[in-house]
N, C-alpha and C positions, 0 to 999 in steps of 0.2 A: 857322385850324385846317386841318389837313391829312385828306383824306377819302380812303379807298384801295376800289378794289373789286378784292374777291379771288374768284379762282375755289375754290369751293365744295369742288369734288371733288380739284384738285391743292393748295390753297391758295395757286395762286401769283398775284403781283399785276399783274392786269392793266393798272390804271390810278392813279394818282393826280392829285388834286386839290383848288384850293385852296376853302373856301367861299366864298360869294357875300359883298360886303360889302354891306352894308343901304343904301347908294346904288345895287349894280349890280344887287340886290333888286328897289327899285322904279321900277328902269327898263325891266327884266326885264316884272311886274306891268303898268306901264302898259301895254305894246307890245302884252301881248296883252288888256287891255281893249278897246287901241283897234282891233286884229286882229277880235276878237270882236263890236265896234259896223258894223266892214264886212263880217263875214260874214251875221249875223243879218239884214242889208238885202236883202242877196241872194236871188234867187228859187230855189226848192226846185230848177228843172232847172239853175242855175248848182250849185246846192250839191251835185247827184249828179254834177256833171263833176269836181269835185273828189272825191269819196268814191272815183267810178269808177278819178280817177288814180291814187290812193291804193293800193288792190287790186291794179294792174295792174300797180305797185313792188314791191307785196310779196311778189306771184306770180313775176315776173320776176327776184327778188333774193332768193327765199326761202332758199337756201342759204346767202346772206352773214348775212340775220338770223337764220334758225335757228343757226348756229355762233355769234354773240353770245350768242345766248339760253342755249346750252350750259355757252360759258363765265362768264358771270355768275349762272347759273341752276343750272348741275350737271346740267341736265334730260338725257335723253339727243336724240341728234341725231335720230331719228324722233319723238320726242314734240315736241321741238320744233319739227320743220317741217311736222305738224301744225296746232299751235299757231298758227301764222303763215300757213297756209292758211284756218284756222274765221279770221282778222282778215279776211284778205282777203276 
């Protein structure tokens, strides 16, 4: 089945694609069980270098995500880079 995302506010379609098949499912599933078995071992200052990097993307690139967010969302472009500053 074919899955489209349309922008809200033009209706126009941003993207399409196919869904997942129930093999590329739970392959998907495992990856991040076994992602999740190597994070959770990690100690809390590994896990904030991560969180840190994470922030420092979405500050640094808030423009590129807040216009996604726009267009999938309808939001307006200050609400959403907002939005993406309160993740950060």
């Amino acid at each position: 089945m074919t899955i489209i995302s349309v922008n809200p506010a033009t209706e126009e379609v941003i993207y399409k694609f196919q869904e997942d098949t129930e093999e590329s499912l739970e392959k998907s599933l495992s990856n991040a069980a076994m992602a999740f078995e190597d994070y959770r071992a990690k100690s809390f200052e590994e896990r904030a270098t991560y969180l840190l990097k994470a922030a420092e993307i979405l500050t640094n690139e808030k423009e590129k995500f807040a216009s996604i967010i726009t267009s999938e969302m309808g939001k307006t472009f200050q609400s959403a880079i907002l939005e993406v500053e309160k993740c950060a």
